[in-house]
Phi, psi and omega in degrees: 000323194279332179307284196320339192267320171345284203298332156338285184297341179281337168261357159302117189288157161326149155269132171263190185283120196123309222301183186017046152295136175212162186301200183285128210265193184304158166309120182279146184282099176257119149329151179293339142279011186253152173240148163205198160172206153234127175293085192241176172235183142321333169266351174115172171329129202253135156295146157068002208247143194281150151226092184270155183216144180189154202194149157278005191275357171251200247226339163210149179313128161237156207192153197213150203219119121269179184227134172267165209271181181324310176252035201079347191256142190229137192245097185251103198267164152041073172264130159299158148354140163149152136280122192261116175285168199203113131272161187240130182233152170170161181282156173094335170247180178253134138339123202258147187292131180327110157256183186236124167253152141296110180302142166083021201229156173268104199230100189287150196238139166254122189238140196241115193325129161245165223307290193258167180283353148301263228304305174295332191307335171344297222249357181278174160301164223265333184287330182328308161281336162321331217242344159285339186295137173308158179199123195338163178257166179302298193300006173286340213259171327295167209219102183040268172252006208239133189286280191244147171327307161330299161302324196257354173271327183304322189278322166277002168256240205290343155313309178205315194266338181258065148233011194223306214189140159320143177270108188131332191275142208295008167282307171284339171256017167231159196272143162267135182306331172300356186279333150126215248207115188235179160273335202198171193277326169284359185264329188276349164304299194287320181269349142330303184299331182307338187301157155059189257227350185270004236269002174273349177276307186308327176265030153288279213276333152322306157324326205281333194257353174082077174323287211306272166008293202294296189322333175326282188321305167319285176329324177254008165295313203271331170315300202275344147302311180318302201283345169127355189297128168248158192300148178298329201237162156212155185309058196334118180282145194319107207254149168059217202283358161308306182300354175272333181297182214212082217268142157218147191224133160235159175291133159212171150089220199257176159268013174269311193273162160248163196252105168321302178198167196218159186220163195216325193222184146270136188316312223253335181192107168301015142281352163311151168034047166322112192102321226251181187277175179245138179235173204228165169225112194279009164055255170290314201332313216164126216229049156269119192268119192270140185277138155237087173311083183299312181304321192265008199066043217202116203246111183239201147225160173210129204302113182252145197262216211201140176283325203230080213296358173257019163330131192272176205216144173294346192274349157287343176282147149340139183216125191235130191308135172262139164300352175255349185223331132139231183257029197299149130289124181253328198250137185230095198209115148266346196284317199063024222297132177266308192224102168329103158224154175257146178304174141279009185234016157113330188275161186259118166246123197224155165277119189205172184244134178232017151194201186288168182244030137283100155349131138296147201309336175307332193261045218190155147326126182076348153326169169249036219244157211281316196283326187294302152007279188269002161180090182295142197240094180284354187203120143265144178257358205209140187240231194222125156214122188274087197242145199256101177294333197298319194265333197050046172217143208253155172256123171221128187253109182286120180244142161286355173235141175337139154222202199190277146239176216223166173224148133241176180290147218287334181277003164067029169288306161262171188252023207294144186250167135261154182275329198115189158308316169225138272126180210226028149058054160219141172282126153238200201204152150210141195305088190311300178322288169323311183278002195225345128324292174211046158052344177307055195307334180239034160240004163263003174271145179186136175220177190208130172322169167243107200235096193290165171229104173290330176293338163122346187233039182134291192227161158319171158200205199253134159275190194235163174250172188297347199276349204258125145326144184262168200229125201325175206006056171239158156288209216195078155301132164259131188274127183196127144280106180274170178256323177255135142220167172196164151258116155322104190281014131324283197223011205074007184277168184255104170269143143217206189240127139259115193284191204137188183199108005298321174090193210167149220238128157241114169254146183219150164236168200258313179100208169260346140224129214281311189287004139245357170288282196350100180238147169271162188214162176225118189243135183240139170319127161281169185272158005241064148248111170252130165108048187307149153249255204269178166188170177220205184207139210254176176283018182259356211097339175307141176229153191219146225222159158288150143192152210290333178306007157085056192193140146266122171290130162244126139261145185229117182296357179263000180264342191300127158274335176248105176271292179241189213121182158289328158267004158276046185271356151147349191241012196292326196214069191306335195316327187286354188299163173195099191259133168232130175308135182274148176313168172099138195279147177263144157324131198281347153265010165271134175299295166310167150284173215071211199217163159307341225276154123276076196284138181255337184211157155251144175213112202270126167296066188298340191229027149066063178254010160287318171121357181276319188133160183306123166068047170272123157289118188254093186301110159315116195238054179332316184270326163266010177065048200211153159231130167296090197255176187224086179251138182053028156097323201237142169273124174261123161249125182255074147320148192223106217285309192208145341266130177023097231146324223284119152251088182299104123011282194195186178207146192254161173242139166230150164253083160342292166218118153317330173265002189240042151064232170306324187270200309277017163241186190133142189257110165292124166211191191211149165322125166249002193268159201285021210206068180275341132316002174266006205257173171277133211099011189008227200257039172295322192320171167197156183316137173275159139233133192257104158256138159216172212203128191261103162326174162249027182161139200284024147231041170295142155262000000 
């Protein structure tokens, strides 16, 4: 049923403003917790249209989103208590002025045309405007460190600026007069990139782009809004079973910090913690992990400590004035904590740093500790820290090897890390089992090179290093960091991303002893798909991956004419490939195929906790404010409307109760972006955390 009504709603055209007036459909059925009504305009009943509630009356801001149906009507079920202002958002209109509703009331809404195409251009998502900025022609590259056009759309999407914060949003695609008085847009470019608590990433990353070339470019994207220029393209409104969802948001942690990721359940079984709270990782910001009680409304923190109190601190990085915060340091972190998972018993394992990231002599040359023995580690930025909400206490473990996001394994015996963007080019892992054994951090720890096997047979032998040709009967060591990891419920093998341009697929199997067994396979997209972020791995084996060509890639290994060998070095095997476009206008001097979207993740439903079906890919759709699933092939976009902005990481799925249908399921996520002053609400905002939940028609109660 739900494929059928999908290809319904995927052959449907946009509704412009007006469309299907029609008389009045039956009366909506409202609960004493409920708001419901009809949506109309001067033109009749708006199709597709947002109807947001929201209230301060609980214990943290809550806020509840629905889309109204064919004929205008919308049903925003099961509100706490409270007084709600209630508005209408949609393309094609202006924001309809704020009311105050009664729960348990019939309550009709006016929606308002809006007068210019400036005035609706407002309200699009952040890629529309993104997708105006210029950009070099091929015959420009190569360009100082930049090859290709193709490289250089990577570094500016999901490769490096649009992996911290959308590009199009109304913090970015205007100059604040505070930054103060330049000769050109491109010199104010530049003192932009200086700003605020990021600004050593940001001019890192500029150099990258054939400086002078980019600030041009920036200076005239934001030159030709100023001047009136509007996005080429609009936005379509949510159509078919998109109007079924059913978005709720609460405020949780500061208005300085951002949330990297938020965790809600366990990867294997989505019944951990049923009900229960959700918890987030503030990364630079801060080193309060924020907690959220969904039941109780409700928002805390809890403090994650750090083992070594000389711990370095972000507040020691370049700092530049911000036009949103003047010259405050806003972000204060020794932990860095980047990424969440949760246990089968509940506890939150995160990657953080908990001392300085000179290695102990144990991870080092001449150690006997077994990996270092075979491949010594001098520097981690990121260790292990564990926390027993039951116990209200942390665990913190020191690794020789970097770490970044995290995985296990389905008995939740292992641990696998990724190093990130940069590393010292190992998977490492830890034995759980082992350590909750015998307390033991370095003998429960282990990592391993990444060693393709070239020579053809099989097992590990002695490799070549990465600077070396490969050489008949030799393996291969590749230098690669992943970035993403995960295991694969097919066989247990480790997948992960190497970002980048072309960028690259890595799968490892461990063998019987990983630190000498262990082999990799590489695999790289073909164009014109480039540019791996995140990914996941589906329950066939298959894996699916963001990528900055504005496409999600699925590889599938099974497709391989080639595995191993002298020519299995990462271009072996396009056959397994499947590139699908992401929604969203391609940059408008781009050619290729794809889209504007930076998609930053992939995250595969395996146990259908959305209501779509088993083992749906759910796509981060960052530049559309969106999360993105891909069913039968066609993209469902369930936009997140307000406020304005929503930049999703990734998304956890959990089931509350199994018996209570829709409301006892639901896809988690949070604001990820570093910059929530850049949203609308500037810098009053504070981070959301977001659940949706697909109803079976957009008045299910």
């Amino acid at each position: 049923m739900v494929a059928s009504m999908l290809m319904t709603a995927l052959a449907t055209a946009a509704i412009p403003v007006g469309a299907n007036a029609q008389q009045r459909g039956p009366a909506v059925s409202v609960g004493s917790n409920d708001l419901g009504g009809v949506v109309r305009s001067a033109e009749g009943p708006e199709a597709g249209v947002w109807v947001i509630a929201e209230t301060t009356d609980t214990p943290t801001r809550y806020a509840r989103i629905v889309v109204t149906d064919d004929r205008g009507r919308y049903l925003i079920p099961d509100l706490p208590k409270g007084n709600y202002q209630v508005w209408v958002r949609g393309y094609g209109l202006v924001d309809s002025a704020k009311v105050q509703a009664s729960l348990g009331k019939t309550f009709d809404l006016t929606a308002v045309p809006a007068p210019t195409p400036a005035a609706a251009a407002q309200y699009y998502p952040p890629i529309y405007w993104f997708s105006l900025l210029s950009v070099p022609g091929k015959n420009e590259f190569p360009m100082e460190q930049v090859k290709s056009q193709g490289e250089w759309l990577n570094i500016v999407k999901s490769g490096a600026c649009q992996s911290c914060h959308a590009l199009g949003t109304p913090g970015t695609r205007t100059l604040s007069k505070r930054l103060g008085t330049f000769k050109d847009s491109a010199d104010a470019w530049a003192e932009r990139l200086l700003a605020g608590s990021a600004s050593n990433f940001m001019a890192r990353d500029i150099t990258r782009l054939g400086t002078q070339r980019a600030l041009e470019l920036f200076g005239k994207w934001t030159d030709d809004i100023a001047a009136g220029e509007l996005p080429f393209a609009t936005p379509p409104r949510p159509q078919g079973i998109a109007r079924n969802v059913v978005v709720t948001e609460w405020e949780w942690s500061d208005p300085t910090a951002y949330l990297h990721d938020e965790i809600s359940t366990d990867r294997w079984n989505p019944s951990v913690n049923g009900k229960g709270k959700i918890y987030g990782s503030s990364e630079d910001s801060t080193d309060f992990m924020p907690v959220l009680d969904p039941a109780a409304n409700t928002d805390s923190e809890v403090q994650i400590p750090v083992r070594d109190p000389n711990t370095p601190n972000v507040t020691t990085r370049p700092h530049g004035f911000s036009p949103s915060w003047g010259p405050n340091t806003i972000w204060n972190s020794q932990t860095i904590t980047h990424n969440p998972m949760m246990d089968e018993k509940g506890r939150i394992w995160l990657t953080s740093q908990i001392r300085s990231p000179a290695n102990p002599d144990w991870c080092k040359a001449g150690s006997t500790q077994p990996s270092a023995k075979a491949f010594p580690i001098n520097v981690s930025n990121r260790n292990i820290a564990m926390y027993d909400p039951a116990a209200k206490t942390f665990t913190l473990l020191s690794t020789c090897f970097p770490t970044h996001h995290l995985a296990f394994s389905r008995d939740h015996d292992m641990l696998f890390f990724s190093a990130g963007v940069a590393g010292p080019g190992v998977l490492g892992w830890l034995d759980v089992k082992k350590f909750e054994q015998t307390g033991d951090e370095v003998q429960s720890q282990g990592w391993t090179p990444f060693v393709l096997d070239t020579s053809g047979d099989g097992k590990r032998g002695e490799y070549v290093e990465p600077d070396k040709p490969v050489e008949p009967g030799k393996d291969k060591r590749i230098a690669v960091n992943e970035y993403a990891v995960a295991v694969s419920p097919a066989d247990g093998s480790v997948w992960g991303t190497v970002i980048g341009y072309p960028g690259a697929l890595v799968r490892t199997t461990l063998g019987p002893n990983a630190i000498e067994t262990a082999l990799s396979e590489i695999y790289e997209p073909p164009l014109p798909g480039y540019g791996p972020r995140g990914g996941d791995i589906d329950a066939d084996g298959v894996y699916w991956v963001a990528l900055a060509s504005g496409h999600v890639g699925s590889f599938d290994r099974r497709k391989c004419k080639v595995l191993n060998g002298p020519t299995a070095t990462g271009k072996h095997c396009p056959e397994g490939w499947t590139l699908y476009q992401l929604p969203g206008p391609q940059m408008r001097d781009v050619k290729d195929a794809g889209s504007a979207e930076a998609s930053y993740y992939v995250w595969i439903d395996w146990f259908n906790t959305f209501g779509l079906g088993r083992n749906v890919p759910i796509v981060m759709g960052n530049l559309n404010s969106s999360i993105l699933a891909l069913v039968d092939g066609k993209f469902v976009n369930f936009t997140v409307p307000y406020p304005m902005g929503f930049f999703p990481k990734n998304v956890d799925g959990r089931i509350d109760d199994a018996a209570a249908g829709w409301k006892g399921t639901g896809l988690w996520s949070t604001y990820g972006t570093r910059a929530m002053f850049h949203l609308e609400g500037g810098t009053a905002n504070r981070p959301r955390a977001v659940r949706l939940q697909l109803r079976p028609d957009p008045l299910a109660h």
